[in-house]
C-alpha positions as CSV (number, residue, x, y, z in Angstrom):
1,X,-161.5,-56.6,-3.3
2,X,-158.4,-58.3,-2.9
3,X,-158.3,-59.2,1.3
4,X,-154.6,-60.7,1.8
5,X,-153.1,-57.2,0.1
6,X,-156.2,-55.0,1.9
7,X,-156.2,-53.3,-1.5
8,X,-159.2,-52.6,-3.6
9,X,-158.5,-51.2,-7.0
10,X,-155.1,-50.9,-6.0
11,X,-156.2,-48.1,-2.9
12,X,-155.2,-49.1,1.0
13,X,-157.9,-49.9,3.4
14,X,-156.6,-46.8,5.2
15,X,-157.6,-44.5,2.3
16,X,-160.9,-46.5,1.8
17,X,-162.4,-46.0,5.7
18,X,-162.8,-42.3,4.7
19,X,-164.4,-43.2,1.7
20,X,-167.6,-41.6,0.7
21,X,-170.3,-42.2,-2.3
22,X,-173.3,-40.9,-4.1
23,X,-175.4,-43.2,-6.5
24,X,-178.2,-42.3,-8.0
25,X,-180.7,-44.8,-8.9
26,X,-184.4,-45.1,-11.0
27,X,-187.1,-44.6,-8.3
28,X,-188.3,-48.6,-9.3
29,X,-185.0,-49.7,-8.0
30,X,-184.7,-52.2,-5.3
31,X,-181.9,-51.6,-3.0
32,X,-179.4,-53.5,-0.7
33,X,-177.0,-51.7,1.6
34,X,-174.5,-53.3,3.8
35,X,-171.7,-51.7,6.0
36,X,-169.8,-52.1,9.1
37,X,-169.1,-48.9,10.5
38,X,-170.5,-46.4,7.6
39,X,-173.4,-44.0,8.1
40,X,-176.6,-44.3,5.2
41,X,-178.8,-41.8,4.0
42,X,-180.8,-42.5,1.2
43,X,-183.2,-39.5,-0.5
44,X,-185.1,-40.2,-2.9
45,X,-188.2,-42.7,-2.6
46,X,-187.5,-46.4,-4.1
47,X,-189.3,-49.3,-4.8
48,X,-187.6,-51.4,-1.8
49,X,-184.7,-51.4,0.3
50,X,-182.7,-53.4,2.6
51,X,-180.1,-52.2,4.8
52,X,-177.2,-53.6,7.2
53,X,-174.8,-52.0,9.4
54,X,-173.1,-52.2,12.1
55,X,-172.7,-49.3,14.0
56,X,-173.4,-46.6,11.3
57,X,-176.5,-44.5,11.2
58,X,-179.0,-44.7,8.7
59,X,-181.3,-41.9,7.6
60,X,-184.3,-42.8,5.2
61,X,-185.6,-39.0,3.8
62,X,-188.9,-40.7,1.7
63,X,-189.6,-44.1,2.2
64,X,-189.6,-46.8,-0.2
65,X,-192.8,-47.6,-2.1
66,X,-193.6,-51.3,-0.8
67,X,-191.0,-52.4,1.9
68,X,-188.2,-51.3,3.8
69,X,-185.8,-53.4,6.4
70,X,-182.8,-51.7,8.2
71,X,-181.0,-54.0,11.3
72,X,-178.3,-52.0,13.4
73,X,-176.5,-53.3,15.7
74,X,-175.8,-49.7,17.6
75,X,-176.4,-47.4,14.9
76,X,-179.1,-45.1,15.1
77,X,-182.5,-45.3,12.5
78,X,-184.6,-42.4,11.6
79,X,-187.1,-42.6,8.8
80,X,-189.3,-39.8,7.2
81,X,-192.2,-41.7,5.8
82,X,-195.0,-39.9,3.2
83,X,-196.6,-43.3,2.0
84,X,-198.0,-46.6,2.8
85,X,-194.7,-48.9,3.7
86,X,-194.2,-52.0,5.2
87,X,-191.3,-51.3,7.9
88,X,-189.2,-53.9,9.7
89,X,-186.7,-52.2,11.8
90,X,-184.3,-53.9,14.5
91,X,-181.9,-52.1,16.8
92,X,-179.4,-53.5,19.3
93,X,-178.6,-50.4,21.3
94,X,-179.5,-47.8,18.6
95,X,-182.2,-45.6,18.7
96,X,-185.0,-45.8,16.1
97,X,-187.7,-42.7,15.0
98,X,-190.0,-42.9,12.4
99,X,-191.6,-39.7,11.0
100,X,-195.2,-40.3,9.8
101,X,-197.2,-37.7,8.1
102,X,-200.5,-37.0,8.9
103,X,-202.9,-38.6,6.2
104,X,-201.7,-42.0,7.2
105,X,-203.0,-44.4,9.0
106,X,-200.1,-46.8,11.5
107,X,-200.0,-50.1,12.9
108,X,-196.8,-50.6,15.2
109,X,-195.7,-54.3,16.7
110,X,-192.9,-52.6,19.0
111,X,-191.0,-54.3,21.6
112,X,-187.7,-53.7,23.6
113,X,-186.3,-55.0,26.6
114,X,-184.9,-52.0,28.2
115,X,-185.1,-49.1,25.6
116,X,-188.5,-46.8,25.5
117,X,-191.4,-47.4,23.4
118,X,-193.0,-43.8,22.7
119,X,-195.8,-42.3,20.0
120,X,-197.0,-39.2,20.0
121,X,-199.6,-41.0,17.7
122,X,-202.7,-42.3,19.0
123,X,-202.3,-46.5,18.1
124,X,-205.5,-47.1,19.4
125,X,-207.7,-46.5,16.1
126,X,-209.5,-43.4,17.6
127,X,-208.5,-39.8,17.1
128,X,-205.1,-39.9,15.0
129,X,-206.0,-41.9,12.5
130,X,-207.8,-42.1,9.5
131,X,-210.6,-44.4,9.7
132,X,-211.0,-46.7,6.9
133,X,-207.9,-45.2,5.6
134,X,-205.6,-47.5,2.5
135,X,-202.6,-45.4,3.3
136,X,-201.3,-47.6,6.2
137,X,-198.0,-47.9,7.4
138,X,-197.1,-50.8,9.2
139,X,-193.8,-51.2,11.4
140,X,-192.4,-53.8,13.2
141,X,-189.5,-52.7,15.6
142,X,-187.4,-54.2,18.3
143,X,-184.6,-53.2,20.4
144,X,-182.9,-54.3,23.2
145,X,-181.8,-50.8,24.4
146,X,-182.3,-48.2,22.1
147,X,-185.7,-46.1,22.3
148,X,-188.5,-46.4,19.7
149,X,-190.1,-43.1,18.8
150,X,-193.3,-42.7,16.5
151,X,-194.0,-38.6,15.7
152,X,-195.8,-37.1,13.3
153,X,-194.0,-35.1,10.3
């Protein structure tokens, strides 16, 4: 990336801001994603990933096998997650919703200043979880304005 000509490979930042990939990776892969105004999906499960944006939306279909940290500063986070993960997800004024299906077991340390904190899950340790359950997911969220949501798949 050459930044006094705003080329890369020869192709204008112009051209580039319309730009679009696919990569496909092993499912042992650990990933890092970082972009300013660019939206994220990611599909298949992987071992661990780390994403950045700015005010791009990030979409996580499976969730990674150990870990998984996505900071927005107003893009919006949704996460389907099948497995026990470790979640650490941070929103300035983007929304964030994690999908959890219903064998697992969650622990949430959730805070926002003005946005909502909601779960449609019990948290308590009583009726919607598993007791003595190894398939935990764990998330730890904050937001300043954006809403939290937990639902179940």
């Amino acid at each position: 990336f050459n930044k006094k000509g705003r080329k890369f490979w020869g192709i204008s930042d112009d051209w580039l801001s319309d730009l679009s990939a696919e990569i496909s990776l092993p499912r042992t892969s650990k990933v890092e994603i970082k972009t300013v105004s660019g939206d994220i999906e990611v599909n298949p499960a992987l071992a661990s990933l780390q994403i950045g944006t700015i005010s791009g939306d990030v979409v996580i279909s499976q969730n990674p096998a150990t870990t998984c940290v996505v900071k927005t500063v107003s893009g919006d986070i949704a996460t389907h997650t099948f497995s026990a993960c470790d979640y650490k997800l941070k929103s300035i004024s983007g929304d964030i919703k994690v999908h959890i299906a219903p064998d697992l077991t969650v622990e949430v340390d959730g805070n926002s200043v003005s946005g909502e904190l909601n779960s449609e899950i019990s948290l308590d340790g009583d009726s919607d979880s598993l007791a003595g359950s190894n398939k935990v997911v764990t998330i730890t969220t904050s937001t300043i304005s954006g809403d939290f949501n937990l639902v179940r798949n």
